[in-house]
Every structure is written in structure tokens, then in C-alpha cells.
N, C-alpha and C positions, 0 to 999 in steps of 0.2 A: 671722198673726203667730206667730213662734215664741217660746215662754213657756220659759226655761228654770227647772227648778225643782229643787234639790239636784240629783239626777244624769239625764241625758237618756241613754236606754238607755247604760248601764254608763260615760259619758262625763262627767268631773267638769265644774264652770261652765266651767273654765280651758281642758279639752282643745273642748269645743263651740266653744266662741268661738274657739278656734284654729280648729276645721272653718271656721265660718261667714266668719273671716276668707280663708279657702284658698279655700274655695269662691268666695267673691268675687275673688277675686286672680286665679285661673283662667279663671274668666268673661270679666273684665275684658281678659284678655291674649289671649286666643279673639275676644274681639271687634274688639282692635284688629289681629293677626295676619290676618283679613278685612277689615278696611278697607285692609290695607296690603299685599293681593293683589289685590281690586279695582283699589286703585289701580296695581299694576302689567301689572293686564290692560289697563286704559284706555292705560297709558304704550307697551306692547306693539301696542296694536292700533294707535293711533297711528302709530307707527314703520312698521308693516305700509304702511298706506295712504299711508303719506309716500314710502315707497319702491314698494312693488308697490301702484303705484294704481291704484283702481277706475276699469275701462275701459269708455266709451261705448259702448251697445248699436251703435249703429252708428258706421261709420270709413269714411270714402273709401268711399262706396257697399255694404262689406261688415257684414253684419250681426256682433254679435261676443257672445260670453259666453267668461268663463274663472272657477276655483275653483282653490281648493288645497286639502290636507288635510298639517295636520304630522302628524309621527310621534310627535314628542313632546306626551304628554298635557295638555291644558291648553293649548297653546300655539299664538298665532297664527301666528306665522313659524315660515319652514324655510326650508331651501335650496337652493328652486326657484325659478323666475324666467321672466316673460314679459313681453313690451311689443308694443302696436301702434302705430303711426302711419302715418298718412296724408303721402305727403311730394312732388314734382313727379317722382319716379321710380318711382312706385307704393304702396302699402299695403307696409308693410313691415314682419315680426313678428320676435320673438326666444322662442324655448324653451330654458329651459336650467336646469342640473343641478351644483349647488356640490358638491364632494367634501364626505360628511358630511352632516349635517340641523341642524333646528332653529337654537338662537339661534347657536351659535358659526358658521353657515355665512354668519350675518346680511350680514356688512361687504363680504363677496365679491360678496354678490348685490347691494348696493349701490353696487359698483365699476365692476361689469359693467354693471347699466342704466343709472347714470348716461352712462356713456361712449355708450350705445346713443343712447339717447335724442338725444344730439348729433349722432353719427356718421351717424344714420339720414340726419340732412336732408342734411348737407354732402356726404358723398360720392356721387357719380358712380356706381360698382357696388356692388357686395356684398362684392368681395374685400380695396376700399379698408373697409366698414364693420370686415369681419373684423379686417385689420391695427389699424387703433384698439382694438378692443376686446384682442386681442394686448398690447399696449403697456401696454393702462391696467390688468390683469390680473397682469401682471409687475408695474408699478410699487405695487400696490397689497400684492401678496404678498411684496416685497422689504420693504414698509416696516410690513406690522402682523405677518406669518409669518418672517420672516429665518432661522429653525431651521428651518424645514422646507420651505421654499419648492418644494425640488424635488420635495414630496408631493402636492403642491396643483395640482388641477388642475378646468376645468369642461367637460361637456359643453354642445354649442349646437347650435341649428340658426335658421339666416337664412332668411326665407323674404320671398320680393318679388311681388306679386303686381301684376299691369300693369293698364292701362286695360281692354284686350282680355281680359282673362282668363288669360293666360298665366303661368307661373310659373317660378321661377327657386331654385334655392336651395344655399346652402352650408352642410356640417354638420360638424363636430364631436365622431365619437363619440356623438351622441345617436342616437336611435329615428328614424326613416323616421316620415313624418303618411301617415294613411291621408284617403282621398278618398270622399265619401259620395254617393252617387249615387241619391237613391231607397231603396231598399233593398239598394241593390251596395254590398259593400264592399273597397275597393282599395286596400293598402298600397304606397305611392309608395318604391320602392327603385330609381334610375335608377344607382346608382355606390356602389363602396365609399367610408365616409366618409373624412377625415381624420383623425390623433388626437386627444384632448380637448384643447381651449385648457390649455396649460399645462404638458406632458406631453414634447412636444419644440419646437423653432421651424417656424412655417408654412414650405411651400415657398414658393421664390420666384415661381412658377406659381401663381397661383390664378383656377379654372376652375369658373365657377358649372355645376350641371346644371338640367336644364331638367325639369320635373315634370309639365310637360303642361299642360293647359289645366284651368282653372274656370268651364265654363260656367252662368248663371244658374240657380238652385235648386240646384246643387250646394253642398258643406261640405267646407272641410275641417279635419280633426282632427288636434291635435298636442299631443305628450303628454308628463310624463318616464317614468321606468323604474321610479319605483315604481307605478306603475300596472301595467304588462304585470307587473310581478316579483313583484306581493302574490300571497297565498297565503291556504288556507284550513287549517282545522285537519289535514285527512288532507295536507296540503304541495303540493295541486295548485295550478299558476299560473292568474291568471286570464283567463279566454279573451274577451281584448279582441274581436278581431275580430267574435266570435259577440255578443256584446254589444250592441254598435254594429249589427249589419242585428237586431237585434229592436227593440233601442229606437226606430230607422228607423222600424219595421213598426207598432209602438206608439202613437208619441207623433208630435204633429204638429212635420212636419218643419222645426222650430227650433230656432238652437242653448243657449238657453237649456232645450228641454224635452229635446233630448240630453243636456245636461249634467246636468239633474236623472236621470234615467235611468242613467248612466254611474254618476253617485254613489251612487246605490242602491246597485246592485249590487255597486261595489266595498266599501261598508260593509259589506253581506250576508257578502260571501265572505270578508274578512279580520276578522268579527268586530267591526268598528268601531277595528281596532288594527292598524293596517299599521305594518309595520319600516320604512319607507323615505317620508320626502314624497312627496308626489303632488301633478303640478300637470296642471292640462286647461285645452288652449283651442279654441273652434271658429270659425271663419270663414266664412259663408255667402255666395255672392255674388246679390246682393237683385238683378241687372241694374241696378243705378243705379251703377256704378262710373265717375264723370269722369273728367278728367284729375288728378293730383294736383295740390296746391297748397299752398308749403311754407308749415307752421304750423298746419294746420287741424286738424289731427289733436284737438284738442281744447277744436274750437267749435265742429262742425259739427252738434251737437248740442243739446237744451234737455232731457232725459231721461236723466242718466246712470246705467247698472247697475253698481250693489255688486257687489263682486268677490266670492262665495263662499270664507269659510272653515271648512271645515267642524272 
């Protein structure tokens, strides 16, 4: 207990009890400025997994893991974006890249999966998925962006993966997935892409390419660009490829123990402070791949895996 008595070092009754009231008032407002960050981390993560949900270790036969990392300190979301489903036209994924990070890239990436998520089951190809998401992209930037609409643009890439193993895919300006073999590593670049949703209008023409096959025990890995673009303190990029056939070489060959691997390293090299969101997903094919069947994409399952944010 503090006893004050005429003066507490050089401070009359009058000035302490002011302290002691400061001091409290201080405390007091430190304590609730943490409860009311707490509470918007909860409101944030929330938001996160409402929109980029945690996807089922496996989907249509394929094994799955994905992570993100923001740019911004502290924070769950950015504006990077993936989704899997299982649908009667194959496994079908989305990667993609909102112009900008963090909370303000939020609503885009919310515009874009929602539309996916529909689009995956109903349409026929990939180039009908594309167009939907086209539409809903524009309609979305018309009506929360109207100043800047013609700034605003996302990278993507579709990728469809069939009964057989074979693959198919349209991109967008984003990165090329590379193919894990073992310990080979093969960056799948069959065609120049398109430009980013948003940027100019699709052709009338759209013409899936074909990525080759995924045979059982293979993975594949799809990523955005901050990932290949981080850097370390002397400015060197980091060297995705070389990464991936160690972690290969390393860890047993699952894509949850890739994905911790992959995370490492990119913490290591960028310091724990990357400029730029980073989103990872991998796709294994376990040889259990049926036929699809619309809907199942998320009950095929009793096991779901938390999506990583780091």
C-alpha cells in the first residue's frame, strides 16, 4: 500500500494523487484498447474463414493443404485467394492475386470466390467458369471502386484436374504451378497467359491448355507472386524451385509436410516480413480420384484441415 505522507519524493499530496489517478486512467485504457484488439482479431479471423475457408485435407480423391501469409503485420487477411472443389467435371482450383494486400484487397477476394464457388459446379468448361468470374469482378468493381475501376485488376489461374489425371488450365497473368515428381521439379508453362482479370476484356476465343498429366504420388503446387518476389536483406529473390526438390528430398512426401517446409524457408529468407501476401496450395494425387459428383466437395470428408495463417 502506498502511505503518502507530506511530500512523496519532491511531489505534494495533491500532485501524487494526480500521478496515482494517471496512472490508473492509463492502465485502465491499455487494458481495454487490448480487449478491443483482441476483439477485432477474433472479428478478422472470423471474416477470413467465412470467406477463404479451411479446405478438407482431401477433395475428389486429391490430397490438399494450403496457407497464406499477409503482408500486413498483425493481420489475418490479404489479397490472395484459393478454392477447391470437387464437381462432375473434375477437381477444380482457383489461385489468385487481388491488385494490393491486406484488408482493403478484402471485398475483391470475396467477389471473386464467391462467384467461383458457383461457377465451378454449373459450368461445362473453364472458359464458361472464367467468363462468370469476368462479370462478377467488373460488377463488383463498378459498384464498391467506381474511381478507379480501371485500376483494379486480379490475377488467376483455373486449374481442372479430371478423373484420369489429366489437367487443364486457364490463367490470367498469374505464375505457372510447378509439378513435384519425387524430387523433380517442373514448372508447368505450356502457353503465354492471358492479361489479369480486369485489365482489358477476355477474348472471344477461350482456349484451355492442357498441363499434362498427374499421375498418382505426384503434386502439384500453385502459388501467388509474393512468394517467388520475396527477398532477403542483400535483395536476392527467393529460389522457389531449389526449395521445393529439397523440401521433396527432406520431408515425407505430403503436401501438408511441403507446405510447412515451403513456410520455413520463406520466413528465413524474408525475415518474417514479406512486402507482398503469399498464398500456397498443393494438390497430391492419392490414386483414389472417382468420378466427380456435384456437391461433394465438402463432405467427402470427416477430418477437416485449418487452413494456415501464418
Amino acid at each position: 500500500m502506498i502511505r503518502f505522507k507530506g511530500r512523496v519524493r519532491g511531489l505534494g499530496l495533491p500532485g501524487a494523487v494526480l500521478l496515482a489517478v494517471g496512472t490508473g486512467v492509463i492502465l485502465c485504457a491499455r487494458r481495454t484498447l487490448m480487449r478491443e484488439l483482441r476483439q477485432l482479431r477474433r472479428v478478422a479471423a472470423a471474416a477470413q474463414n467465412a470467406v477463404l475457408r479451411p479446405l478438407p485435407s482431401c477433395i475428389g480423391g486429391l490430397a490438399v493443404a494450403a496457407a497464406q501469409l499477409s503482408a500486413e503485420r498483425g493481420a489475418a487477411i490479404g489479397g490472395d485467394l484459393y478454392e477447391v472443389v470437387a464437381t462432375e467435371h473434375g477437381v477444380r482450383a482457383v489461385m489468385g492475386d487481388v491488385r494490393g494486400h491486406g484488408i482493403g484487397a478484402f471485398g475483391t477476394v470475396a467477389a471473386v470466390l464467391g462467384c467461383f464457388r458457383e461457377a465451378a459446379y454449373d459450368e461445362a468448361d473453364l472458359g464458361g467458369v472464367l467468363r462468370r468470374l469476368e462479370r462478377a469482378l467488373d460488377r463488383h468493381l463498378r459498384q464498391e471502386h467506381p474511381a478507379s475501376v480501371a485500376e483494379e485488376f486480379v490475377t488467376l489461374l483455373l486449374v481442372e484436374i479430371r478423373a484420369d489425371g489429366e489437367m487443364a488450365a486457364l490463367n490470367c497473368g498469374h505464375p505457372w504451378p510447378y509439378r513435384l515428381s519425387g524430387t523433380r521439379v517442373e514448372q508447368l508453362a505450356p502457353a503465354d497467359p492471358y492479361p489479369p482479370l480486369g485489365v482489358f476484356p477476355l477474348p472471344d476465343v477461350l482456349s484451355t491448355v492442357g498441363l499434362g498429366h498427374l499421375p498418382p504420388g505426384d503434386a502439384l503446387f500453385l502459388y501467388t507472386d509474393g512468394a517467388q518476389d520475396a527477398r532477403d536483406a542483400r535483395g536476392r529473390f527467393f529460389p522457389l524451385p531449389f526449395v521445393l526438390a529439397s523440401v521433396a528430398r527432406e520431408e515425407p512426401f505430403a503436401p501438408r509436410a511441403i507446405l510447412r517446409g515451403v513456410q520455413s524457408a520463406l520466413v528465413d529468407h524474408s525475415q518474417g516480413t514479406p512486402t507482398d501476401d503469399i498464398a500456397l496450395l498443393v494438390l497430391r494425387n492419392d490414386g483414389r480420384m472417382p468420378p466427380g459428383a456435384r456437391g461433394t466437395a465438402r463432405t467427402t470428408t470427416t477430418h477437416p484441415q485449418p487452413t494456415t495463417h501464418l
